[in-house]
TIMI-654477 format. One record per residue (C-alpha): chain; residue number from 1; x, y, z; residue in one letter. Coordinates in nm, 2 decimals. Layout:
<rs>
R cadena num east north up residuo
R A NUM X Y Z A $
...
</rs>
This chain:
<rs>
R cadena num east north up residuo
R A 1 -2.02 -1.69 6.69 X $
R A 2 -1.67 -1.61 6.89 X $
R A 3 -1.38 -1.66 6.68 X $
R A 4 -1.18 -1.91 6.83 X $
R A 5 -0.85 -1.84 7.02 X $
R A 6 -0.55 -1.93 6.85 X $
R A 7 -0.36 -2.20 7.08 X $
R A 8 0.02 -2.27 6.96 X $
R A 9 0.17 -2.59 7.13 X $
R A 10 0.51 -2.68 7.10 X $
R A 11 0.50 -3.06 7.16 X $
R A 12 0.85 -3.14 7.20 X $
R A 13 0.80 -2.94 7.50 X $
R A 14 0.92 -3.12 7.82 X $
R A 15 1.09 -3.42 7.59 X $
R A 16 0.81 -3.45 7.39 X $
R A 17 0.54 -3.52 7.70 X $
R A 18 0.39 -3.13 7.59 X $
R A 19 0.24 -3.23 7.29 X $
R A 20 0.02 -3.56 7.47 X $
R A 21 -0.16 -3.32 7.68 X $
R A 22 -0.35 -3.11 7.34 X $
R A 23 -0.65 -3.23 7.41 X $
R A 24 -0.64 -3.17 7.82 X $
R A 25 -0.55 -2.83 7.71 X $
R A 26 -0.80 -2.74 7.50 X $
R A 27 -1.06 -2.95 7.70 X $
R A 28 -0.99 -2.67 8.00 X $
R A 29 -1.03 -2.38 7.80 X $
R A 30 -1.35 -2.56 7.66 X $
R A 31 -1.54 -2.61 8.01 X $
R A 32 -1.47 -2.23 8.07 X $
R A 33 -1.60 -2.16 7.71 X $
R A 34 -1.31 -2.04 7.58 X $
R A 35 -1.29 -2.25 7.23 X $
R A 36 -0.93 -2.25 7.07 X $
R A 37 -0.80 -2.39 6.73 X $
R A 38 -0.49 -2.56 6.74 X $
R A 39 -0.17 -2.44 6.55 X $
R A 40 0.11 -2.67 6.58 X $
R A 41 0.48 -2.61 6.60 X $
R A 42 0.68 -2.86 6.39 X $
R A 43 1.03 -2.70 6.42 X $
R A 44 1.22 -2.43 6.54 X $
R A 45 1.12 -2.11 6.45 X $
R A 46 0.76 -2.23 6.34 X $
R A 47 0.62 -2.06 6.67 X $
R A 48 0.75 -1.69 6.56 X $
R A 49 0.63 -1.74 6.24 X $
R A 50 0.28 -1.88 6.35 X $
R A 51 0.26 -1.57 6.60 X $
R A 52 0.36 -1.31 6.35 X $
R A 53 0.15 -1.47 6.12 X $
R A 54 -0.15 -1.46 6.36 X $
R A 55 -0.10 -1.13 6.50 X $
R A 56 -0.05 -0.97 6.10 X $
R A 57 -0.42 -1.12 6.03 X $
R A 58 -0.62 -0.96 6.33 X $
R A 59 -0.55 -1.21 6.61 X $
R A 60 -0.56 -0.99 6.92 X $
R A 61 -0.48 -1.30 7.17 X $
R A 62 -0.33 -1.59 7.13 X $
R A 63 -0.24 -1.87 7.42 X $
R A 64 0.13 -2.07 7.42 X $
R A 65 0.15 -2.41 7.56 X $
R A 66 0.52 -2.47 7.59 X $
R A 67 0.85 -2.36 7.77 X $
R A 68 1.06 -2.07 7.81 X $
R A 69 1.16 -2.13 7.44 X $
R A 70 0.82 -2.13 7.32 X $
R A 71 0.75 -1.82 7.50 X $
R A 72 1.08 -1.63 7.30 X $
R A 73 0.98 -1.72 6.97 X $
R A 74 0.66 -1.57 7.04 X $
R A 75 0.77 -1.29 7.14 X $
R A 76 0.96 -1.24 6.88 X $
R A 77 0.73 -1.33 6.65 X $
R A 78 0.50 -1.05 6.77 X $
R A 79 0.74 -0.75 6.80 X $
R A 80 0.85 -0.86 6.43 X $
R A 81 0.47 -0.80 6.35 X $
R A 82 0.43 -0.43 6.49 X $
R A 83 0.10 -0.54 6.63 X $
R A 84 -0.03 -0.48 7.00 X $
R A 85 -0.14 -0.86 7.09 X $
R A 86 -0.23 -0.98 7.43 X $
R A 87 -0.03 -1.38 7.54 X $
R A 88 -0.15 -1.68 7.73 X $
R A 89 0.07 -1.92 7.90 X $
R A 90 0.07 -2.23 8.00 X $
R A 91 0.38 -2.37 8.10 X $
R A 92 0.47 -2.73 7.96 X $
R A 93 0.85 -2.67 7.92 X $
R A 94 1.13 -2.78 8.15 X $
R A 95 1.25 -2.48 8.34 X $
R A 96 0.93 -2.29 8.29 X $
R A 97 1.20 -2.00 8.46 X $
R A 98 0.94 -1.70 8.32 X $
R A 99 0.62 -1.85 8.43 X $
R A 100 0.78 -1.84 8.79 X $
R A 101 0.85 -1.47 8.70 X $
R A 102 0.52 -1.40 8.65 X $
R A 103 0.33 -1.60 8.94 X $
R A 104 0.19 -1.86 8.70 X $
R A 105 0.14 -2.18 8.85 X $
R A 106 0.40 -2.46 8.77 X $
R A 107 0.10 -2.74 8.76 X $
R A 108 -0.01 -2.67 8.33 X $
R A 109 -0.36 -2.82 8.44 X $
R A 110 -0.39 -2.57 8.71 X $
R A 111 -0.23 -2.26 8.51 X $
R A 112 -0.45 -2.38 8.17 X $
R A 113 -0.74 -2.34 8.43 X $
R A 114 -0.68 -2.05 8.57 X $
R A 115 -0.61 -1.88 8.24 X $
R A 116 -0.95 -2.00 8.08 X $
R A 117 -1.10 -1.81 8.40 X $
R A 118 -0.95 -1.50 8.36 X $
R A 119 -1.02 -1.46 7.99 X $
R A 120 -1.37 -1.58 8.08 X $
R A 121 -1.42 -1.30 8.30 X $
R A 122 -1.18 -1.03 8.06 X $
R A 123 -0.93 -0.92 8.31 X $
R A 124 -0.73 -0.72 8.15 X $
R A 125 -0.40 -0.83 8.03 X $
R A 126 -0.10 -0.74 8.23 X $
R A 127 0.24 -0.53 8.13 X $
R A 128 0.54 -0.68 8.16 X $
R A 129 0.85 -0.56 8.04 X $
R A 130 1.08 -0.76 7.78 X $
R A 131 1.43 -0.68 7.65 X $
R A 132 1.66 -0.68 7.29 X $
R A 133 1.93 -0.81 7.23 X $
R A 134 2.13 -0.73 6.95 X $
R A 135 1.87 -0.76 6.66 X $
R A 136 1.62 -1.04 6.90 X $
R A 137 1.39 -1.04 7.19 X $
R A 138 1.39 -1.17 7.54 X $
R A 139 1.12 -1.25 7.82 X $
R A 140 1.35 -1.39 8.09 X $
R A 141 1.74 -1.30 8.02 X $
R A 142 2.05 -1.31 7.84 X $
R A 143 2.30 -1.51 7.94 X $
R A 144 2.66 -1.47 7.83 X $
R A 145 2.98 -1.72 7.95 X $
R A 146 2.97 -2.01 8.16 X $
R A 147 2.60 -2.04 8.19 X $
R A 148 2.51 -2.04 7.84 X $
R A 149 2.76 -2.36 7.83 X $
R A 150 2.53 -2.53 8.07 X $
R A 151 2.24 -2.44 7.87 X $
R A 152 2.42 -2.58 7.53 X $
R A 153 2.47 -2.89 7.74 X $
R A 154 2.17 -2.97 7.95 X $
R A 155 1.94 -2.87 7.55 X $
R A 156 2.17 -3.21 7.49 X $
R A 157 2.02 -3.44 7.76 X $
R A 158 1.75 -3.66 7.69 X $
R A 159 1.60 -3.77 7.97 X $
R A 160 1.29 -3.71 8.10 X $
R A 161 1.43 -3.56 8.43 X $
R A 162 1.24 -3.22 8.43 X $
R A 163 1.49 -2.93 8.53 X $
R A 164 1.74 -3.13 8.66 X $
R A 165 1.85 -3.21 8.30 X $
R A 166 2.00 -2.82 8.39 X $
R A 167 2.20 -2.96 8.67 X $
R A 168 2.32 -3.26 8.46 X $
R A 169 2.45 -2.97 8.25 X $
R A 170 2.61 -2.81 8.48 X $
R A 171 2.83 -3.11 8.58 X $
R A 172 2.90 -3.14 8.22 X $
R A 173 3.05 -2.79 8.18 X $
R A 174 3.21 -2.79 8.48 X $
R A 175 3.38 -3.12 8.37 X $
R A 176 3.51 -2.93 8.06 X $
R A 177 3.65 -2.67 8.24 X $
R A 178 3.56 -2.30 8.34 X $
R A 179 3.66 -2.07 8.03 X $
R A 180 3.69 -1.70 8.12 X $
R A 181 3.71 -1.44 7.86 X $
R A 182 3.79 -1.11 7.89 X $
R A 183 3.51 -0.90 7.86 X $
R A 184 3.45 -0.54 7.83 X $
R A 185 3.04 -0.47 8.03 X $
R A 186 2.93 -0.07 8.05 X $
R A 187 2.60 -0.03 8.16 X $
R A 188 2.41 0.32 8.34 X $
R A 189 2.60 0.31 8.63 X $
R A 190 2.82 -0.02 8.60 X $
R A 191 3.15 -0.07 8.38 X $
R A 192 3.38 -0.36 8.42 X $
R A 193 3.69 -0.48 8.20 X $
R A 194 3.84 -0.79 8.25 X $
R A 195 3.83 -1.18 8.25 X $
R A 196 3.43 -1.30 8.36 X $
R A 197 3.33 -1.65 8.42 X $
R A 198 2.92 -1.53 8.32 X $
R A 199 2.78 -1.23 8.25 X $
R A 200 2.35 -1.29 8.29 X $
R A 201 2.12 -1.02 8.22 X $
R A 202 1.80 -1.11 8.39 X $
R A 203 1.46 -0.96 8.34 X $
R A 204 1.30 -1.25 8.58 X $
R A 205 1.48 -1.41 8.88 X $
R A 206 1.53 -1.77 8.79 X $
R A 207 1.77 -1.95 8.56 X $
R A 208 1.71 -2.31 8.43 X $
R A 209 1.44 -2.36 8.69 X $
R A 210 1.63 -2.38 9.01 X $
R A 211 1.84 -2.16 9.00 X $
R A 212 1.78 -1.85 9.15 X $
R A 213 2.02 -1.61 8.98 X $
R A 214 1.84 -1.23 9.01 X $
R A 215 1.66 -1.30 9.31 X $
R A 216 1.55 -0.93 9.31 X $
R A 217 1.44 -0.90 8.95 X $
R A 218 1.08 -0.79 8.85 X $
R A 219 0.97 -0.79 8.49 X $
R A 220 0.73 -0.56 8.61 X $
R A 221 1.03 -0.28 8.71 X $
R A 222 1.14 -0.13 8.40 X $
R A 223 1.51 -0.26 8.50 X $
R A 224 1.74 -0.54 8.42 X $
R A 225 1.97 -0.75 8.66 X $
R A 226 2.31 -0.75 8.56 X $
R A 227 2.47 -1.02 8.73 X $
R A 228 2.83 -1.07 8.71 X $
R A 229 3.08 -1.36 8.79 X $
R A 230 3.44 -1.25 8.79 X $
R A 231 3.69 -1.56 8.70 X $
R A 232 3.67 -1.88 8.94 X $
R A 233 3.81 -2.24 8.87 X $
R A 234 3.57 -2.53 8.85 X $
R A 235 3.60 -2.66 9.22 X $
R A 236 3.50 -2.26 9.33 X $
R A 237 3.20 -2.26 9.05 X $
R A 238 3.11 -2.62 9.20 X $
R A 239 3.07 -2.46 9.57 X $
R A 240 2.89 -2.15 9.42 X $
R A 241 2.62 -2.41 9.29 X $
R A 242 2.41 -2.44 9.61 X $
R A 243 2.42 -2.04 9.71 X $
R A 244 2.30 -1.99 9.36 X $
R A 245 2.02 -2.21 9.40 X $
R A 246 1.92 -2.03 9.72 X $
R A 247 1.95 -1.69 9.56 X $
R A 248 2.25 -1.61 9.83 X $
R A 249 2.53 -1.59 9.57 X $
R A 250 2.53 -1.21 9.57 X $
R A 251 2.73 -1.13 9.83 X $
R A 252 3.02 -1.40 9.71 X $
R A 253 3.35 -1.20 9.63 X $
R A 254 3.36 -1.28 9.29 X $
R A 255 2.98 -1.17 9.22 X $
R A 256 2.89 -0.83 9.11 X $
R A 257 2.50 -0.69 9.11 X $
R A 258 2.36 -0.39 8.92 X $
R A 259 2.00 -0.25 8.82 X $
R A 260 2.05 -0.12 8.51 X $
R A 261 1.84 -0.01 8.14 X $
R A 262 2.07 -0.08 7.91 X $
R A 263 2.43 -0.26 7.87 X $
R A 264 2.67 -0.32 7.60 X $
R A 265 2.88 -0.65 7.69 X $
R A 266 3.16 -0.66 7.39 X $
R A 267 3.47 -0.96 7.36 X $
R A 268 3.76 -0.97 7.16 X $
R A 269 3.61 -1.31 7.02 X $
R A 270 3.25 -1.48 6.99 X $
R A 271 3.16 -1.61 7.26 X $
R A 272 2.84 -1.83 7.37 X $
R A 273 2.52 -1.67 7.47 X $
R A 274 2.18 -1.75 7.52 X $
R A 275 1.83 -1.62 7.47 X $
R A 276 1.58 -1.73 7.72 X $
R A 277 1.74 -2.07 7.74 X $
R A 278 1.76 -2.06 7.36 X $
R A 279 2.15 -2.14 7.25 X $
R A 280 2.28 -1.85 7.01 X $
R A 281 2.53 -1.85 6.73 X $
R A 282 2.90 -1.72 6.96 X $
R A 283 2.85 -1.36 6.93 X $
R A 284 3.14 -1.07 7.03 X $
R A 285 2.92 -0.78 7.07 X $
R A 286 2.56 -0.78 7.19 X $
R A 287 2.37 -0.44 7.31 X $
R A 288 2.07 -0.52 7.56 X $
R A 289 1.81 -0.32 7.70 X $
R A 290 1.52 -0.33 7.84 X $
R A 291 1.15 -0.28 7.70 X $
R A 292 0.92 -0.17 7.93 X $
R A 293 0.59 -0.32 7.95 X $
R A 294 0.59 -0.45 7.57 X $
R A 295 0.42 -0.78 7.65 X $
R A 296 0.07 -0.78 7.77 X $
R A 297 0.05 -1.09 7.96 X $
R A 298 -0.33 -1.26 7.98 X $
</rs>
């Protein structure tokens, strides 16, 4: 008898709407023959405990129903474990920004699907790079300044809006005004010093589900996208807002691009930062750098 596949679901995904869609879940995998047990998340934290856990005890794939947050614990709880360990997704979250990354359809019936056919048929698990920061691990980015503000504020909203609960954030931080602190970035072949609006650090192209910050990134390149924003005033981050979307914000004046393996971004006080969409405690110092291929994606 198959040992069942362990399948973490995060049911405040979404709002909350994740966790009423178990059973559809589990009823795809089911019709493909794929049978999974259940392990749910209760609190923050719970899913890198549950992975680690799982991976320490034999588990050599799990799947993850949930967002981008879901997705980082995971992660992490996996690298904490030392154990190779192949991951399923199927995105239930709100920006679902590294599903888009990796070509997995935004529809969670659709992806759960497609996912119970490929372990079906073993394909074999795909590489795909991840990064540190600091002493914690990322599958979509970093971000540092102005946009982990956003994401402080839109993690506030409520309403069941989908990803525009990002843009509500925005408006939000732009309404409390555009902080800038000086910042001190030296990466391979990239060094600034000086006052920054954002600082991103993007292993996958989107941000907060529409926004297309590193539209050249590829988790699959064994490179980060550094992204910088040097200082702008509200009414100039408000017209940046649409060339962002569109992935045309590059060539703005204030906007500076690098490929790069490493980077050390340091400020003279803590600042706000986030972890794949995942608020962090204001840090002054964070060393990143990328992994290559240390997921293996199912």
């Amino acid at each position: 008898m198959n040992t069942p596949t362990p399948l973490i679901l995060n049911p405040s995904a979404r709002r909350g709407r994740a966790g009423r869609r178990a059973q559809a879940i589990r009823d795809a995998f089911s019709s493909c023959g794929i049978e999974t047990e259940i392990h749910v998340s209760n609190a923050a934290g719970d899913i890198a405990a549950i992975s680690e856990q799982l991976a320490l005890a034999g588990a050599t794939r799990i799947i993850v129903a949930g967002g981008d947050g879901s997705v980082n614990e995971a992660l992490n709880g996996v690298m904490a474990s030392g154990r190779t360990i192949a991951l399923g997704l199927v995105p239930t979250g709100t920006g679902n920004d590294f599903a888009k990354a990796c070509g997995i359809d935004p529809d969670w019936q659709r992806a759960a699907v497609a996912l119970a056919d490929r372990m079906a048929a073993n394909v074999e698990p795909t590489a795909v790079d991840a990064g540190r920061c600091n002493e914690k691990y990322f599958c979509n980015g970093v971000g540092i300044g102005f946009d982990a503000v956003v994401t402080r504020h839109a993690s506030n909203v409520r309403l069941p809006i989908g990803d525009l609960v990002y843009v509500v954030g925005l408006i939000r931080a732009l309404a409390e005004g555009v902080v800038t602190p000086e910042l001190e970035v030296a990466a391979d072949s990239f060094s600034y010093v000086g006052r920054a609006t954002l600082a991103n650090i993007a292993n996958g192209p989107w941000l907060g589900g529409q926004f297309n910050i590193a539209p050249s990134a590829s988790n699959t390149d064994g490179l980060l996208d550094l992204v910088l924003a040097e200082p702008v005033s509200r009414f100039r981050a408000a017209s940046l807002v649409s060339p962002l979307q569109k992935g045309e914000h590059l060539d703005e004046p204030e906007v500076q691009h690098a490929h790069v393996k490493t980077v050390t971004v340091t400020s003279k006080e803590p600042i706000p930062s986030h972890l794949d969409g995942e608020v962090q405690p204001p840090t002054a110092r964070f060393e990143i750098e990328v992994l290559p291929g240390a997921l293996r994606l199912l």
